[in-house]
VOBA-1610 file (N, C-alpha, C; in pm, whole numbers, padded with zeros to 5 digits, always signed):
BEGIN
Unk+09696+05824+15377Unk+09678+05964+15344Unk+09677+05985+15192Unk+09747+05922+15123Unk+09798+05916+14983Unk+09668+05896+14918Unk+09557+05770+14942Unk+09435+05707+14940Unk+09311+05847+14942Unk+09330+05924+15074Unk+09220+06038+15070Unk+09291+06141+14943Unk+09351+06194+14914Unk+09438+06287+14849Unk+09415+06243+14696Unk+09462+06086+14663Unk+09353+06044+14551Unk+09243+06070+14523Unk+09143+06069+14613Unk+09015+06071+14597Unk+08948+06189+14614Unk+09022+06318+14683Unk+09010+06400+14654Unk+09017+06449+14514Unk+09148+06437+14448Unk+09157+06483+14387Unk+09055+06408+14207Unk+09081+06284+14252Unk+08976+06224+14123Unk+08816+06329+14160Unk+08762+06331+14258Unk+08661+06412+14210Unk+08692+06569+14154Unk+08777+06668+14244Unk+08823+06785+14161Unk+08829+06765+13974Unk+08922+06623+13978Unk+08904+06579+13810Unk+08742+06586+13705Unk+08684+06465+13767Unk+08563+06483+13784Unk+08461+06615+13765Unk+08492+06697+13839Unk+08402+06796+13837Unk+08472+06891+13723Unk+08583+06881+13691Unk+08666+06958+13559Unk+08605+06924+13441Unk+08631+06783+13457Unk+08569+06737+13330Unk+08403+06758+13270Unk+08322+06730+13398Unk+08191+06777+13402Unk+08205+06944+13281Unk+08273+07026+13371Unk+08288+07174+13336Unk+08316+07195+13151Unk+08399+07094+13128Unk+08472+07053+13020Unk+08372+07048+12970Unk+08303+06957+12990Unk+08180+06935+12881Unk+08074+07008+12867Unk+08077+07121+12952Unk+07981+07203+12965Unk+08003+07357+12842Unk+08156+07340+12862Unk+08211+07473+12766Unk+08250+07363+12626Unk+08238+07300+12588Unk+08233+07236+12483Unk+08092+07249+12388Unk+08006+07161+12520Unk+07812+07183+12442Unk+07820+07313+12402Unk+07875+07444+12506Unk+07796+07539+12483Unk+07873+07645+12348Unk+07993+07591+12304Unk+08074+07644+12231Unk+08003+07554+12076Unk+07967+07448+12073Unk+07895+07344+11976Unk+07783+07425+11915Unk+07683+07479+12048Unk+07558+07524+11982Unk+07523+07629+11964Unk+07670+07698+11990Unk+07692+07857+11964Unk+07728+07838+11764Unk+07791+07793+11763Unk+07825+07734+11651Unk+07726+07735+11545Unk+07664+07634+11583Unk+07575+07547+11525Unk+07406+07667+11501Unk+07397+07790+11579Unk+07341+07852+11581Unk+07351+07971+11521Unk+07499+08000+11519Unk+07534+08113+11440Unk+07520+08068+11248Unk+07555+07934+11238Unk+07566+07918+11095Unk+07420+07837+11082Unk+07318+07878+11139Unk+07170+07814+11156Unk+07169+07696+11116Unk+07254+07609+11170Unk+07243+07455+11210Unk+07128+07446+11261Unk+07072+07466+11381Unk+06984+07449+11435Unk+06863+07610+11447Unk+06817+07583+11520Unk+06723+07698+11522Unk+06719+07757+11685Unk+06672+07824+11722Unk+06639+07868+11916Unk+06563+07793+11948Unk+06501+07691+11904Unk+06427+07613+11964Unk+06333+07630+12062Unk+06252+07522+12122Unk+06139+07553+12229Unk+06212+07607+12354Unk+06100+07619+12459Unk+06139+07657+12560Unk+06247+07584+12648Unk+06220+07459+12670Unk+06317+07378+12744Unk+06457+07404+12666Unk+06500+07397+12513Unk+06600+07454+12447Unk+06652+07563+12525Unk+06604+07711+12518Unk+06622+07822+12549Unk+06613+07822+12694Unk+06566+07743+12804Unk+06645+07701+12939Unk+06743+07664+12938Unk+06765+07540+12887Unk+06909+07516+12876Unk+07049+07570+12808Unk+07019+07624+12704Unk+07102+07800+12685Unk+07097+07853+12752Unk+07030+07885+12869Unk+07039+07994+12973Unk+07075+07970+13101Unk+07093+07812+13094Unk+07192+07728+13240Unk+07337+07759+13161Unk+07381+07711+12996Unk+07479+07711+12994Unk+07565+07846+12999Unk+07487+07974+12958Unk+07539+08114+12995Unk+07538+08133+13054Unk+07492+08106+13225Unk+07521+08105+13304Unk+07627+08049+13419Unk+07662+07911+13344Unk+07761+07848+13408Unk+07884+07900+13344Unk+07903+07887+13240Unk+08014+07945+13141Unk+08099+08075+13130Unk+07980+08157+13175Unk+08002+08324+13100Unk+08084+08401+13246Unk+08075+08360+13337Unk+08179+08417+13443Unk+08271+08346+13435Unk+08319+08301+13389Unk+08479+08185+13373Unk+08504+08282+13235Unk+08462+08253+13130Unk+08479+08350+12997Unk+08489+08538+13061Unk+08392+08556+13114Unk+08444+08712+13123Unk+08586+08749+13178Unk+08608+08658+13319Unk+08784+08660+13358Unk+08886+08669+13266Unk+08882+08568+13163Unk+08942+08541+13084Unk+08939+08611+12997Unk+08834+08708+12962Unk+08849+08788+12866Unk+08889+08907+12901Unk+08920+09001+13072Unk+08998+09088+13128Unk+09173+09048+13066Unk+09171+08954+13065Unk+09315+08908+13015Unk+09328+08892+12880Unk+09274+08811+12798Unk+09326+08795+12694Unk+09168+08874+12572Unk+09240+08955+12489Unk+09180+09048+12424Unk+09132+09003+12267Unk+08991+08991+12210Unk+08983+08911+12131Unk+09087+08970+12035Unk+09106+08883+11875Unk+09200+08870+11808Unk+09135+08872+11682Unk+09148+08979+11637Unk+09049+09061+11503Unk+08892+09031+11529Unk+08860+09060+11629Unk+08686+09072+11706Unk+08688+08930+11729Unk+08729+08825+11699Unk+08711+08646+11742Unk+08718+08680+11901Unk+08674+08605+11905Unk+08684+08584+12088Unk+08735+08449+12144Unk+08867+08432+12183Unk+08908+08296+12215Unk+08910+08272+12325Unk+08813+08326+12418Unk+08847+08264+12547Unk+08766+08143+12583Unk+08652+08096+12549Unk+08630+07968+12545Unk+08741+07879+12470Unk+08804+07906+12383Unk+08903+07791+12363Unk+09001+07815+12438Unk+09069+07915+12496Unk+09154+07904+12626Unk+09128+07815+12727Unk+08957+07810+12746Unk+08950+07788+12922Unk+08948+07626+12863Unk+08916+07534+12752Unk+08926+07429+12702Unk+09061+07366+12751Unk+09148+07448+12637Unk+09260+07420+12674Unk+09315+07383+12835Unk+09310+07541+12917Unk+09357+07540+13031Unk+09291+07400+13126Unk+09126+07379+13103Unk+09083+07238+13144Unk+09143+07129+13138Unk+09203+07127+13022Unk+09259+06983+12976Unk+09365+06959+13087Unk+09497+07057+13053Unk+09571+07057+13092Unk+09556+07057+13266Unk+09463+07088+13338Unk+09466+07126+13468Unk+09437+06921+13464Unk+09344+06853+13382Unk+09274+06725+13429Unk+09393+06685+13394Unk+09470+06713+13310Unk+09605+06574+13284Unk+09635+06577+13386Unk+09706+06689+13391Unk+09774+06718+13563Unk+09758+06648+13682Unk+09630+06669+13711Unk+09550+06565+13769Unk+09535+06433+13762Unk+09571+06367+13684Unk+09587+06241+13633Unk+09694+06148+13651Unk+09814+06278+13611Unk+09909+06211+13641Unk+09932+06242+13784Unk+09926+06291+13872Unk+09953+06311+14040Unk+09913+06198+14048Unk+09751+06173+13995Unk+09679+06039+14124Unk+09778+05918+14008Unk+09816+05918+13927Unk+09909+05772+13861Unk+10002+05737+13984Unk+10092+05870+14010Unk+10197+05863+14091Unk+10165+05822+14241Unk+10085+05871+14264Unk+10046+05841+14416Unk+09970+05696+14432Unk+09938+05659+14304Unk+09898+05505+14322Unk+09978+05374+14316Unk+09985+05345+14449Unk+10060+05247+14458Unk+10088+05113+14384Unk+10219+05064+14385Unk+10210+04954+14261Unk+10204+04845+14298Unk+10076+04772+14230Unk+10076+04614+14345Unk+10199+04530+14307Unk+10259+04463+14369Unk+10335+04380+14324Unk+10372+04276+14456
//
């Protein structure tokens, strides 16, 4: 049982981390766009800005019912970073514990 419960949970990890990297890119080329690092680029560019506001921006709006930006900054992408991390350690360490020790 211990075995399925692992493997459950390594993909839940998995798919965090996926997420992780998704509010990272999209916090990068927000960035990188505001201080015209880059430019809006072609179309396939401006698709893929518009997968990542889409995946992103309902996790950020929750988060922003709660926590209220802080002199107009808006930190809830670095909240949900944070809160990611911490949910995958978490995760990490359960499946350590539940993995049995060869000996």
């Amino acid at each position: 049982m211990a075995i399925l419960l692992e493997s459950v949970l390594w993909m839940v990890g998995l798919a965090l981390e996926f997420y992780l990297i998704l509010a990272v890119v999209n916090i990068s080329l927000y960035w990188c766009m505001h201080f015209k690092l880059i430019g809006q680029g072609g179309d396939a560019f401006k698709k893929f800005l518009n997968f990542l506001h889409i995946v992103t921006e309902p996790v950020y709006e929750k988060l922003r019912q709660q926590i209220k930006p802080i002199s107009g900054f808006d930190i809830s992408p670095y909240i949900l970073i944070v809160a990611l991390y911490f949910v995958i350690h978490l995760i990490e360490t359960v499946c350590i514990v539940l993995t049995p020790v060869a000996g």
